[in-house]
PyMOL Python script that loads the backbone (N, CA, C, O; Angstrom):
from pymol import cmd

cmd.read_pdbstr("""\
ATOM      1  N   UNK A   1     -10.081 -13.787 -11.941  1.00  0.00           N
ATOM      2  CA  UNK A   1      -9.780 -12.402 -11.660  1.00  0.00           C
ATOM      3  C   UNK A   1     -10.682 -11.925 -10.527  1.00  0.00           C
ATOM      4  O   UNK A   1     -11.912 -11.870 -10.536  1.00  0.00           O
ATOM      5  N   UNK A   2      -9.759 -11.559  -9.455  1.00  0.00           N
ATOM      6  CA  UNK A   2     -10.856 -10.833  -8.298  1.00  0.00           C
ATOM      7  C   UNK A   2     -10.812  -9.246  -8.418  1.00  0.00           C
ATOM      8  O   UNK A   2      -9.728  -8.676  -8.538  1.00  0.00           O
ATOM      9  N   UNK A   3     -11.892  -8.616  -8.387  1.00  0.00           N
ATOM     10  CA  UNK A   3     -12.002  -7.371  -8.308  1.00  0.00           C
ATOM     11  C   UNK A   3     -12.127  -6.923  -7.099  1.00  0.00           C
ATOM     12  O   UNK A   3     -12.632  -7.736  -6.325  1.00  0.00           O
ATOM     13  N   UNK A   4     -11.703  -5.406  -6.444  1.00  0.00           N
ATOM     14  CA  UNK A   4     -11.840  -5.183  -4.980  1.00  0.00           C
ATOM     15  C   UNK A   4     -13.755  -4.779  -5.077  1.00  0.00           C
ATOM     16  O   UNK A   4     -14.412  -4.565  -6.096  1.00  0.00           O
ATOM     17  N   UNK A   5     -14.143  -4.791  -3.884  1.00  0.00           N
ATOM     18  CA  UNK A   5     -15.111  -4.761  -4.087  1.00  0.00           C
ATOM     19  C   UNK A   5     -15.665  -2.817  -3.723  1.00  0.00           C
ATOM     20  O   UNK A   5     -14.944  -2.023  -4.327  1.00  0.00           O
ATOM     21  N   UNK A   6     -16.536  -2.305  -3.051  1.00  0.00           N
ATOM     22  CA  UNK A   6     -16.919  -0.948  -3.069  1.00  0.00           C
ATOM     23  C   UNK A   6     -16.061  -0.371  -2.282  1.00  0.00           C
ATOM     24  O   UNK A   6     -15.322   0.539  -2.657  1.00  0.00           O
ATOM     25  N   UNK A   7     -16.078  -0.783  -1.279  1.00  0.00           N
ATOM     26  CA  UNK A   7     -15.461  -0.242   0.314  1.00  0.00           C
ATOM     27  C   UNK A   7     -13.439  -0.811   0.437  1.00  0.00           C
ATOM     28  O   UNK A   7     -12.675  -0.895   1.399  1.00  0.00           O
ATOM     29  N   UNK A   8     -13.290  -1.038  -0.836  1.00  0.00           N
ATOM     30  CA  UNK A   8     -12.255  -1.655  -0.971  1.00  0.00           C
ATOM     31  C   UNK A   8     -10.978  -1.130  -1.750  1.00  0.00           C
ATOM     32  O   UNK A   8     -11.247  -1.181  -2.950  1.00  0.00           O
ATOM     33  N   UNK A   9      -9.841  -0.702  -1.571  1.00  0.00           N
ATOM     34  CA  UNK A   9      -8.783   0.178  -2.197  1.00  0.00           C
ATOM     35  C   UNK A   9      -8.820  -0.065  -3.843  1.00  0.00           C
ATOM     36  O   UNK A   9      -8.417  -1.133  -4.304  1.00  0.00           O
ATOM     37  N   UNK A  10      -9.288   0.910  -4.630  1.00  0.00           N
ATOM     38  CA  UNK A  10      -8.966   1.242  -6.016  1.00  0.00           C
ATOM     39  C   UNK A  10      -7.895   1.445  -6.924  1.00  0.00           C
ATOM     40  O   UNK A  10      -7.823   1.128  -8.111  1.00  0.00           O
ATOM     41  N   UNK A  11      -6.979   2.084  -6.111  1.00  0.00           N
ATOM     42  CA  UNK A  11      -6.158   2.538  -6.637  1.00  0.00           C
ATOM     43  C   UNK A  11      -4.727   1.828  -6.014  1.00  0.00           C
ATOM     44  O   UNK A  11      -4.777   1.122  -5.007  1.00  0.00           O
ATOM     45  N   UNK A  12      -3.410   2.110  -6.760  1.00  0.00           N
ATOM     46  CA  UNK A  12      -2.280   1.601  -6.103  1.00  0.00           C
ATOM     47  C   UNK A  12      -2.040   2.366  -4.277  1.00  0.00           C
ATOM     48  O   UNK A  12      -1.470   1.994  -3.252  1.00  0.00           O
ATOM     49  N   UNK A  13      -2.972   3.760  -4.764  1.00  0.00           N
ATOM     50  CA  UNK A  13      -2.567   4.851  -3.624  1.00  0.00           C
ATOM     51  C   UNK A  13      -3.138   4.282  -2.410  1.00  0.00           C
ATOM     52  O   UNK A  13      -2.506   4.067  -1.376  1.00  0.00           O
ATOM     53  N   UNK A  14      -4.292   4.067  -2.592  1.00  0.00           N
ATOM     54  CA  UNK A  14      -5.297   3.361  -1.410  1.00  0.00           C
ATOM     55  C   UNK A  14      -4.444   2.646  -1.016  1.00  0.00           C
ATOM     56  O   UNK A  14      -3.802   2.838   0.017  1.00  0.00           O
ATOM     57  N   UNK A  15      -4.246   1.271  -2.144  1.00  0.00           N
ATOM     58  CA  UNK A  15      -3.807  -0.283  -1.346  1.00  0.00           C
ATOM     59  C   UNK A  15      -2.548   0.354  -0.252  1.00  0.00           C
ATOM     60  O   UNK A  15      -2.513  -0.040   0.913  1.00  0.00           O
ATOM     61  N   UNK A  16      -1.668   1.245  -0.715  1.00  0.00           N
ATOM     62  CA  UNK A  16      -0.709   1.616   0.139  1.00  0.00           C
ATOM     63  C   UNK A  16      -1.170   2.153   1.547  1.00  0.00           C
ATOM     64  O   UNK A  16      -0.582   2.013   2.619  1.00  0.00           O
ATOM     65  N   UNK A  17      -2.386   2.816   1.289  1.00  0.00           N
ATOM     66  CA  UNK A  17      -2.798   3.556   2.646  1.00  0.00           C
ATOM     67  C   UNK A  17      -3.185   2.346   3.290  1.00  0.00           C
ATOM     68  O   UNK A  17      -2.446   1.991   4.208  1.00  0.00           O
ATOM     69  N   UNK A  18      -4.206   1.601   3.016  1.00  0.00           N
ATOM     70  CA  UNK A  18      -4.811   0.217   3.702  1.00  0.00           C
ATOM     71  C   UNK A  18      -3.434  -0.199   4.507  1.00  0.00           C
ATOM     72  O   UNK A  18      -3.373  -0.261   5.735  1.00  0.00           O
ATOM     73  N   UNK A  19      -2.306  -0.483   3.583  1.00  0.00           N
ATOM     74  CA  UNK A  19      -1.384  -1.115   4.105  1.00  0.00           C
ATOM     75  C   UNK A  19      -0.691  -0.685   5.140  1.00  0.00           C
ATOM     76  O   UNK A  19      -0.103  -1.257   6.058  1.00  0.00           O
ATOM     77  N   UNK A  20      -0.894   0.667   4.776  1.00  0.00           N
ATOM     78  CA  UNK A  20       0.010   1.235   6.013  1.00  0.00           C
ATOM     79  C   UNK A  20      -1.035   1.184   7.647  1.00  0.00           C
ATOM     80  O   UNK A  20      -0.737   0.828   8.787  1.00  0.00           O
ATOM     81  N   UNK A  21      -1.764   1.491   7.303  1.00  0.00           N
ATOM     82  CA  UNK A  21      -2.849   1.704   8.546  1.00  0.00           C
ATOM     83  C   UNK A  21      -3.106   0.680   9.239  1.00  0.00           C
ATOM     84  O   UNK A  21      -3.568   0.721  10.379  1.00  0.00           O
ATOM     85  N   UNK A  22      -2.676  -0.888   8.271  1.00  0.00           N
ATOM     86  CA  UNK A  22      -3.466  -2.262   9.218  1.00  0.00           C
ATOM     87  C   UNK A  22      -1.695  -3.157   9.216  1.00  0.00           C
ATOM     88  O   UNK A  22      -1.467  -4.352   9.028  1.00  0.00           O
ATOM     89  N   UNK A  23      -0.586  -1.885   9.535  1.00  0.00           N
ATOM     90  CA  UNK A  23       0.989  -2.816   9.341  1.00  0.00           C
ATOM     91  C   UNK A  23       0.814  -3.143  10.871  1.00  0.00           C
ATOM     92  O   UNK A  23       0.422  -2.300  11.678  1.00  0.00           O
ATOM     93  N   UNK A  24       1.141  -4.448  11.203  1.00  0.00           N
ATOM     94  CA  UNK A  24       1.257  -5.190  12.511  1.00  0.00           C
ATOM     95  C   UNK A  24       2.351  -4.162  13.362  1.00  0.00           C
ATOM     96  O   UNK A  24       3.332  -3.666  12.808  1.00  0.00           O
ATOM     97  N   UNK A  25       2.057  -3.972  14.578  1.00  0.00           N
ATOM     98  CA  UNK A  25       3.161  -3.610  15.561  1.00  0.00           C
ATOM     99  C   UNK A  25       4.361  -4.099  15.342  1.00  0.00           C
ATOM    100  O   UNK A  25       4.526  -5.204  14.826  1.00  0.00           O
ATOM    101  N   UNK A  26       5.531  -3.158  15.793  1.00  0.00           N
ATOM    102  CA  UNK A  26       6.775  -4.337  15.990  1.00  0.00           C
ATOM    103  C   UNK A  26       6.890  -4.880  17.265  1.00  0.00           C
ATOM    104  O   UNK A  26       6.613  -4.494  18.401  1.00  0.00           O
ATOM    105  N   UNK A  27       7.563  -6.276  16.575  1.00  0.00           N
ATOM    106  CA  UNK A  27       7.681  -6.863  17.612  1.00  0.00           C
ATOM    107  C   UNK A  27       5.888  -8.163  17.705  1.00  0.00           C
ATOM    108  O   UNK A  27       5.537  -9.065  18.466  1.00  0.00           O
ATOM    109  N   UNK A  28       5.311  -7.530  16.531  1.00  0.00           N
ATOM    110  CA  UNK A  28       4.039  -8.582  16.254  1.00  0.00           C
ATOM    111  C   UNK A  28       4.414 -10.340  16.356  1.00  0.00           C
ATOM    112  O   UNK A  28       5.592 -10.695  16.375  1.00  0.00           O
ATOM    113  N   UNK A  29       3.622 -11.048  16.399  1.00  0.00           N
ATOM    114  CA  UNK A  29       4.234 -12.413  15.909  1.00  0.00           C
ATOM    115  C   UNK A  29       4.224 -12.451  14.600  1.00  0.00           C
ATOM    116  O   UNK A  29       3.842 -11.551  13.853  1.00  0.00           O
ATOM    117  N   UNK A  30       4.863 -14.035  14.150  1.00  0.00           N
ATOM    118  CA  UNK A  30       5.467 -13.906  13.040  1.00  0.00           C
ATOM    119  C   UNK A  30       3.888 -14.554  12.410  1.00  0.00           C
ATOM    120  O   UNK A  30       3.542 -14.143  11.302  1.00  0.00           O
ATOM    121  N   UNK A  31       3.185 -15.325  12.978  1.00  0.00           N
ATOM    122  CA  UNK A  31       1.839 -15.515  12.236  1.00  0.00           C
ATOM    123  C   UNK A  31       0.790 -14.090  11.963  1.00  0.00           C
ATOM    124  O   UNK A  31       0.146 -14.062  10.914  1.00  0.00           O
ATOM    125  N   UNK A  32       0.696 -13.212  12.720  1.00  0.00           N
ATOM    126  CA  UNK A  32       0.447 -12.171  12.733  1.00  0.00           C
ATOM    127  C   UNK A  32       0.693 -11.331  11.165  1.00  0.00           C
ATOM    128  O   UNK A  32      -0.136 -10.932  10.347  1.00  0.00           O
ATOM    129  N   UNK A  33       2.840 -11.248  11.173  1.00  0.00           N
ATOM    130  CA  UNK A  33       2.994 -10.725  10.032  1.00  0.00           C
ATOM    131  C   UNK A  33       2.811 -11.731   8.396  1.00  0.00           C
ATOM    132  O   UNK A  33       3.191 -11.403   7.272  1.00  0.00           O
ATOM    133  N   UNK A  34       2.371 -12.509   8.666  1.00  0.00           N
ATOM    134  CA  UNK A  34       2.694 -13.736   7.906  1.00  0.00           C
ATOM    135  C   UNK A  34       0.960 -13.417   7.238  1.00  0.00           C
ATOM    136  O   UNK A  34       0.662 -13.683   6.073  1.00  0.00           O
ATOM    137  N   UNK A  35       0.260 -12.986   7.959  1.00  0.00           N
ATOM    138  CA  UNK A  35      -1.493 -13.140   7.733  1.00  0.00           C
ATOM    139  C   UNK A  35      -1.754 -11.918   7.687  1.00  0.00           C
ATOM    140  O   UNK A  35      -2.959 -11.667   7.676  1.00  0.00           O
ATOM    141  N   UNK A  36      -0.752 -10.667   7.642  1.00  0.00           N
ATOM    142  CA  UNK A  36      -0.921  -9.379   6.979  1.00  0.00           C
ATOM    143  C   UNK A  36      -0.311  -9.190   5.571  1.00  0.00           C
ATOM    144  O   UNK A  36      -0.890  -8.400   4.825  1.00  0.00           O
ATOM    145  N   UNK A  37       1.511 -10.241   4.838  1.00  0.00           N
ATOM    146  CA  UNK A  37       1.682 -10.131   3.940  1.00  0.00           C
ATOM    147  C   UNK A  37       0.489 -10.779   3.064  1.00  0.00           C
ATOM    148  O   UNK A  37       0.092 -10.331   1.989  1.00  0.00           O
ATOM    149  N   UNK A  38       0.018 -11.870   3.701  1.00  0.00           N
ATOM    150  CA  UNK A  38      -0.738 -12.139   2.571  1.00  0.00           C
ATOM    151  C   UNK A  38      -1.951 -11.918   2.088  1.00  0.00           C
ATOM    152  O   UNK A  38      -2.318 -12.379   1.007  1.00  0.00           O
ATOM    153  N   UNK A  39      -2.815 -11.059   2.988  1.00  0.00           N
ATOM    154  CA  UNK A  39      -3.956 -10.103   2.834  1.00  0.00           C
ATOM    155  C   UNK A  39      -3.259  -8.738   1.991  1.00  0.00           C
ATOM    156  O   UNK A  39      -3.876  -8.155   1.099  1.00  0.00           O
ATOM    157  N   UNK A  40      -1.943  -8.367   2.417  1.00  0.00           N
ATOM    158  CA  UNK A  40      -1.785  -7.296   1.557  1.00  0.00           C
ATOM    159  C   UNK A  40      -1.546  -7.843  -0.358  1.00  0.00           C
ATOM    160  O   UNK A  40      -1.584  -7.071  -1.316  1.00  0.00           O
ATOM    161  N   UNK A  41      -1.320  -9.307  -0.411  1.00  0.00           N
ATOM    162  CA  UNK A  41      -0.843 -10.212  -1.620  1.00  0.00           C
ATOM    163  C   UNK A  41      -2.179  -9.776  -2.583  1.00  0.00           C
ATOM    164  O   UNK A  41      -2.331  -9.102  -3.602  1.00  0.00           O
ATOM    165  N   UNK A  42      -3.096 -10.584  -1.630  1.00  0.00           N
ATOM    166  CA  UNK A  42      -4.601 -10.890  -2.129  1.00  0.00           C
ATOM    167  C   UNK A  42      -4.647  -9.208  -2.558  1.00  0.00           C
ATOM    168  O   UNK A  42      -4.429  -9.088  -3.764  1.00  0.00           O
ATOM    169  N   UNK A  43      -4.865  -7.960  -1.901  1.00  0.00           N
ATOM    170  CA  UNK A  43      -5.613  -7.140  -2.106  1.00  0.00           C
ATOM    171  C   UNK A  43      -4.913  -6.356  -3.382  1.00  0.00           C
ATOM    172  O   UNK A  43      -5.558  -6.017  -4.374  1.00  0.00           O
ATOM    173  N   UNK A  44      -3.408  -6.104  -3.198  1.00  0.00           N
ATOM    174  CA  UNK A  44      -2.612  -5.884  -4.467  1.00  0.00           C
ATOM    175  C   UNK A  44      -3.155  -6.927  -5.514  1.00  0.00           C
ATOM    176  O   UNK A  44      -2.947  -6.510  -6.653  1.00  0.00           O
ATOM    177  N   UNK A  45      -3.632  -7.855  -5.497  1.00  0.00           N
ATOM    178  CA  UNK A  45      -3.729  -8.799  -6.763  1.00  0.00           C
ATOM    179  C   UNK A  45      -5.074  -8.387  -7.013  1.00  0.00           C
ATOM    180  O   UNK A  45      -5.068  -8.234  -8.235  1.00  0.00           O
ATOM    181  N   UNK A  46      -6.065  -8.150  -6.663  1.00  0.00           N
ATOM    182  CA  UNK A  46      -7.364  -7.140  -7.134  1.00  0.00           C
ATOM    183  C   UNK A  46      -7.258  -6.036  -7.524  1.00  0.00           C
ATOM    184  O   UNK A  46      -7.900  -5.623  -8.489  1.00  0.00           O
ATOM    185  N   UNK A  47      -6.447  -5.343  -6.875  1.00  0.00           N
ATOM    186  CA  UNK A  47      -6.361  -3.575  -7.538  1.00  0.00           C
ATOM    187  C   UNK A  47      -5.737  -3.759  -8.823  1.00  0.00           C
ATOM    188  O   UNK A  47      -6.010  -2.986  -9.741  1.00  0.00           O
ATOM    189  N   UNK A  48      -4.833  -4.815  -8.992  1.00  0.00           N
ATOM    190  CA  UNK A  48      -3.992  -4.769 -10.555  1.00  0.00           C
ATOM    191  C   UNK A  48      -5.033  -5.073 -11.683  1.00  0.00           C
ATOM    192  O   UNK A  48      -4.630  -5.168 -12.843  1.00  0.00           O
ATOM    193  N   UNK A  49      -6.040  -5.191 -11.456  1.00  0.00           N
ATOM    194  CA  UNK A  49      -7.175  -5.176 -12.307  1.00  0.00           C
ATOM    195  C   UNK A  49      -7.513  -4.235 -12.237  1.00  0.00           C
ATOM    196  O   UNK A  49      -7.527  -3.681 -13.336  1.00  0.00           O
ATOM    197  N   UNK A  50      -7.879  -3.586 -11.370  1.00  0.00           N
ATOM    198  CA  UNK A  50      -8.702  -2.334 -11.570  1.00  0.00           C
ATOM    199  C   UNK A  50      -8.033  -0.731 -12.150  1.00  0.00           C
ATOM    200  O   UNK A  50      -8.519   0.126 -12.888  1.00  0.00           O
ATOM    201  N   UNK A  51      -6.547  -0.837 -11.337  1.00  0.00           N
ATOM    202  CA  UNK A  51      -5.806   0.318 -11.592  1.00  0.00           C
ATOM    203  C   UNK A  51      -4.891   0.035 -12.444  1.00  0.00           C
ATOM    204  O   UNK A  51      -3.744  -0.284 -12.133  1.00  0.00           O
ATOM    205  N   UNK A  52      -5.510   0.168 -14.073  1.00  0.00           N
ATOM    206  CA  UNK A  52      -4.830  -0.683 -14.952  1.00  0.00           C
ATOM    207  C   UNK A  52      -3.498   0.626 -15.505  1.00  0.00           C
ATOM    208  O   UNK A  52      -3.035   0.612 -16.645  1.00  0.00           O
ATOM    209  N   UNK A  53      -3.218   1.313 -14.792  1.00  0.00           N
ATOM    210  CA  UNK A  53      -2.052   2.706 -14.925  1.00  0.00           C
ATOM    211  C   UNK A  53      -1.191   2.367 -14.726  1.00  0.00           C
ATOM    212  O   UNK A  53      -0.173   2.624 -15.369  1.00  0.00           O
ATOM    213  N   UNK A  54      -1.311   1.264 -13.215  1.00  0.00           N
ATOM    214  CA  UNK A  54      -0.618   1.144 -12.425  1.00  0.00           C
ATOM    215  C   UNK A  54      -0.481  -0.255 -12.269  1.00  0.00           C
ATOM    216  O   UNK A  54      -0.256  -0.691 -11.140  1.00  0.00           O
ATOM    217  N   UNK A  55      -0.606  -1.201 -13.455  1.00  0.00           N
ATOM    218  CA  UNK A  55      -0.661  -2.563 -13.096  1.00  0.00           C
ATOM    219  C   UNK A  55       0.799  -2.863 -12.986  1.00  0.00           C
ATOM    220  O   UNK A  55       1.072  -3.218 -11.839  1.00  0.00           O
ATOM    221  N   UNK A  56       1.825  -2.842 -13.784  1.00  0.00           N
ATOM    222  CA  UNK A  56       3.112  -3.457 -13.435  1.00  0.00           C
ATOM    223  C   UNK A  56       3.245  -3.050 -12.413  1.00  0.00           C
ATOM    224  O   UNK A  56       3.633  -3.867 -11.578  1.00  0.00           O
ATOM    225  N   UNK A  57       3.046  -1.868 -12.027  1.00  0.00           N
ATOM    226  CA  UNK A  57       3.478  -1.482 -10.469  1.00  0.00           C
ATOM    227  C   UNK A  57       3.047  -2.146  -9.177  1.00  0.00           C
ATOM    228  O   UNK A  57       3.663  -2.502  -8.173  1.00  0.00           O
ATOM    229  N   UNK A  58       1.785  -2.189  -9.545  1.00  0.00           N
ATOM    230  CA  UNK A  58       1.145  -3.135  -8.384  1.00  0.00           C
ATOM    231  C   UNK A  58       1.325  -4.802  -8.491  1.00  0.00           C
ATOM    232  O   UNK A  58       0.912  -5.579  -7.629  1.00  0.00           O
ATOM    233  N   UNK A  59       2.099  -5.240  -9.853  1.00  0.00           N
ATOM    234  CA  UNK A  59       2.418  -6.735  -9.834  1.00  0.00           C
ATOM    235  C   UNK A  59       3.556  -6.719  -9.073  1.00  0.00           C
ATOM    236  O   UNK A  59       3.678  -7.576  -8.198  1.00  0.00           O
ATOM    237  N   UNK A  60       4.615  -5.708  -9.288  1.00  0.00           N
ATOM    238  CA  UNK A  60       5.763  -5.937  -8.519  1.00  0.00           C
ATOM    239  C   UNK A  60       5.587  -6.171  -7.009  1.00  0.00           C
ATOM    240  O   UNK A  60       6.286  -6.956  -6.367  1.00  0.00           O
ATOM    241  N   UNK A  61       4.363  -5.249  -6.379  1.00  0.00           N
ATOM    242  CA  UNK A  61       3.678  -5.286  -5.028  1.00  0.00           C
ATOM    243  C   UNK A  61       3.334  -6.336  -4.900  1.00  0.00           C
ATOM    244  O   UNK A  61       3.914  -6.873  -3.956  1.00  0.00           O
ATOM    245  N   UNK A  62       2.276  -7.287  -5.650  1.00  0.00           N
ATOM    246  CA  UNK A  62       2.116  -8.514  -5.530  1.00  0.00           C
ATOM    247  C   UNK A  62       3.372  -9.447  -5.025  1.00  0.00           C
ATOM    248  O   UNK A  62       3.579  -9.989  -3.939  1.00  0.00           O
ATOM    249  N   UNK A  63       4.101  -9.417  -6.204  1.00  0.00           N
ATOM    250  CA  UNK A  63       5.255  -9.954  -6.105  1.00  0.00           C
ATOM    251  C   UNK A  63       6.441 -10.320  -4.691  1.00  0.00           C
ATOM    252  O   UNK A  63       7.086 -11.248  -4.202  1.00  0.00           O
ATOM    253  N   UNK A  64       6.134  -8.770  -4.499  1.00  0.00           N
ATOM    254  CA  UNK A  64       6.936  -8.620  -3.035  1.00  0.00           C
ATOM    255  C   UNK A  64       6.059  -8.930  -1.554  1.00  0.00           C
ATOM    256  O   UNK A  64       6.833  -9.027  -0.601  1.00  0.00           O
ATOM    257  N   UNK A  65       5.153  -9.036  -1.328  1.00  0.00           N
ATOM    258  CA  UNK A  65       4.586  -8.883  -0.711  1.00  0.00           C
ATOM    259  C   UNK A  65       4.348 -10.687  -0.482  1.00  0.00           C
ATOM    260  O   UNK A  65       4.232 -11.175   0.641  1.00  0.00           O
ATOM    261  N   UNK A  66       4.311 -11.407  -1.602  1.00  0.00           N
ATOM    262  CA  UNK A  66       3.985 -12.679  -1.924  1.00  0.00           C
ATOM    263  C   UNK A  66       5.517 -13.041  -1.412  1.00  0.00           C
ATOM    264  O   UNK A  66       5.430 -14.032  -0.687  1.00  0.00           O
ATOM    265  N   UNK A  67       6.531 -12.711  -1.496  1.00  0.00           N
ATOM    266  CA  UNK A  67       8.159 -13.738  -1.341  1.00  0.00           C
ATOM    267  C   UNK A  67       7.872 -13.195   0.035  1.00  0.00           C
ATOM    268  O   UNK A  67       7.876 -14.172   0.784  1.00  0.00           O
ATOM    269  N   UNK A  68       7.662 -12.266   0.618  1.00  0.00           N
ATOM    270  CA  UNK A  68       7.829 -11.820   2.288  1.00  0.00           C
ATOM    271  C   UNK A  68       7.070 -12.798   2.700  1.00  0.00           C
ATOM    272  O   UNK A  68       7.545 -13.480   3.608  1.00  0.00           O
ATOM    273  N   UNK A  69       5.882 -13.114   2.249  1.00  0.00           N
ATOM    274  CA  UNK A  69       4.892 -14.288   3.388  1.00  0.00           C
ATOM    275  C   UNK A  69       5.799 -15.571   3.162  1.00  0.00           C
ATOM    276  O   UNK A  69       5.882 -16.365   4.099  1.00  0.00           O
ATOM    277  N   UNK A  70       6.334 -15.773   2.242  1.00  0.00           N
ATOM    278  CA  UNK A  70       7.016 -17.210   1.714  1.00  0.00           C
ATOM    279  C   UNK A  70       8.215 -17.303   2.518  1.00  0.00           C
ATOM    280  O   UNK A  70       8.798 -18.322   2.888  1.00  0.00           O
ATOM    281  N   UNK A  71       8.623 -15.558   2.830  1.00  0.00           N
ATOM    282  CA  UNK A  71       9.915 -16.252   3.925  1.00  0.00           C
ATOM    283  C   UNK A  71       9.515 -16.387   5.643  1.00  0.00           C
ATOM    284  O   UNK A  71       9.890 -17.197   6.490  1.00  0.00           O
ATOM    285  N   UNK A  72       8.627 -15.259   5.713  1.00  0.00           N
ATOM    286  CA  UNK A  72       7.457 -16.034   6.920  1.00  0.00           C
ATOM    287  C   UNK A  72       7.488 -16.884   7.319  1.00  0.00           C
ATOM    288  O   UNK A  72       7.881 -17.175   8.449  1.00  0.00           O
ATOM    289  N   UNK A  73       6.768 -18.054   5.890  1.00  0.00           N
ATOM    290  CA  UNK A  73       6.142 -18.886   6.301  1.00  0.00           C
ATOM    291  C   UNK A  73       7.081 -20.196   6.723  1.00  0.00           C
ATOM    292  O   UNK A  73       6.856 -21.129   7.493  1.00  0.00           O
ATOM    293  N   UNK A  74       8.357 -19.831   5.799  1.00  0.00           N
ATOM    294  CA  UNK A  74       9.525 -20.815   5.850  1.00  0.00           C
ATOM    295  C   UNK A  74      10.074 -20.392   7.482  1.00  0.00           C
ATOM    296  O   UNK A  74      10.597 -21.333   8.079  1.00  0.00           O
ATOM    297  N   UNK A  75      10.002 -19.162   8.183  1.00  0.00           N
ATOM    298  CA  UNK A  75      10.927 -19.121   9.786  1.00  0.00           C
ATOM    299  C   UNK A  75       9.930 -19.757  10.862  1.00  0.00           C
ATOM    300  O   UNK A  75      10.132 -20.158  12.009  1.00  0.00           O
ATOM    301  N   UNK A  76       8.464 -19.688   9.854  1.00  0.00           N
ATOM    302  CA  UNK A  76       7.853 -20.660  11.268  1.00  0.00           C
ATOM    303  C   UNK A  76       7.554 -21.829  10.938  1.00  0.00           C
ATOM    304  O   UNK A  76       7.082 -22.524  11.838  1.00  0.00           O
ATOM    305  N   UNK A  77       7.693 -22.360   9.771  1.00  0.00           N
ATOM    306  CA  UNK A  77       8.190 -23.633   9.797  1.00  0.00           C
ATOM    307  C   UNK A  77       9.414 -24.240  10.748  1.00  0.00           C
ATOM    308  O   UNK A  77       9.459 -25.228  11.482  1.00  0.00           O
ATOM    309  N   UNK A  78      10.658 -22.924  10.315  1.00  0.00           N
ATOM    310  CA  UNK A  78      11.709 -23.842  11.204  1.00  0.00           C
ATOM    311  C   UNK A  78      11.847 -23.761  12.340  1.00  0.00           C
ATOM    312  O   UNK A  78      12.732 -24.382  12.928  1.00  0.00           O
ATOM    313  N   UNK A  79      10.975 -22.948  12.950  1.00  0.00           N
ATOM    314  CA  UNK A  79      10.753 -22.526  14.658  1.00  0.00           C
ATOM    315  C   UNK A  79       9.862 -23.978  14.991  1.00  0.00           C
ATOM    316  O   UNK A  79      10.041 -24.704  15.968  1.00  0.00           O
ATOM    317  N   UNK A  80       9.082 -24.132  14.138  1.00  0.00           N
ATOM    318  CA  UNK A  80       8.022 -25.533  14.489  1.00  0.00           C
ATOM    319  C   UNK A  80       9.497 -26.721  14.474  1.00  0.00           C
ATOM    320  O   UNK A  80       9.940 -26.910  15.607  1.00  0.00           O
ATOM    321  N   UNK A  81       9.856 -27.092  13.927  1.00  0.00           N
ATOM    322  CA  UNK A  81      10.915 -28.194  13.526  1.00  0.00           C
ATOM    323  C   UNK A  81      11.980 -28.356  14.771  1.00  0.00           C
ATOM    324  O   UNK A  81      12.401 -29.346  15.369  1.00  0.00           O
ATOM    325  N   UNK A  82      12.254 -26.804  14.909  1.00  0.00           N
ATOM    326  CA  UNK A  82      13.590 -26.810  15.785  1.00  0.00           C
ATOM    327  C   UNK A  82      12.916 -27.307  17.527  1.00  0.00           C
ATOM    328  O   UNK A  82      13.364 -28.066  18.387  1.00  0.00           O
ATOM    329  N   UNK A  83      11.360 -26.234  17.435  1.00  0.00           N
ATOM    330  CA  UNK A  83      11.162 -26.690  19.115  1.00  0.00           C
ATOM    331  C   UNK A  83      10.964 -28.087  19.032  1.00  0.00           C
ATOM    332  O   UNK A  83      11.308 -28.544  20.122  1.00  0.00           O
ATOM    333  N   UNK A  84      10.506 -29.173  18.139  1.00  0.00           N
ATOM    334  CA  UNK A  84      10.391 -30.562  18.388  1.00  0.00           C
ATOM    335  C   UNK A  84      11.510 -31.297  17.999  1.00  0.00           C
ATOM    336  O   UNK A  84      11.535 -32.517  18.162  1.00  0.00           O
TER     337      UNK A  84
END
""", "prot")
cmd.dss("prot")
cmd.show_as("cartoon", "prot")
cmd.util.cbc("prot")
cmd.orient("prot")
């Protein structure tokens, strides 16, 4: 179990603000968005400990946030495959 640490979003409300404030440009690369879903994965998966009000809520965040990097990670896989 990771806990966020002091300087670190508490609540479901925070993790949302964090998220919103550090969302990649559009038009970012896809490693870019790929290494923001999954910092937003990690940090939702600490607050669901802490903001125990709001834990299913923030698992579903986990949840989603976790299949977005997974389809990420699968288009630059096939961008790697296709240029060779």
């Amino acid at each position: 179990m990771t806990t966020p640490g002091r300087n670190e979003p508490q609540t479901l409300k925070d993790a949302h603000d964090v998220a919103a404030s550090t969302r990649p440009l559009p038009g970012a690369s896809l490693s870019t968005w790929l290494k923001w879903r999954q910092a937003n994965a990690r940090m939702y998966r600490a607050v669901s400990d802490v903001d125990r009000f709001h834990h299913h809520e923030i698992r579903y965040w986990v949840a989603h946030e976790d299949g977005k990097a997974e389809e990420l990670a699968a288009r630059i896989r096939a961008e790697k495959s296709d240029a060779s």
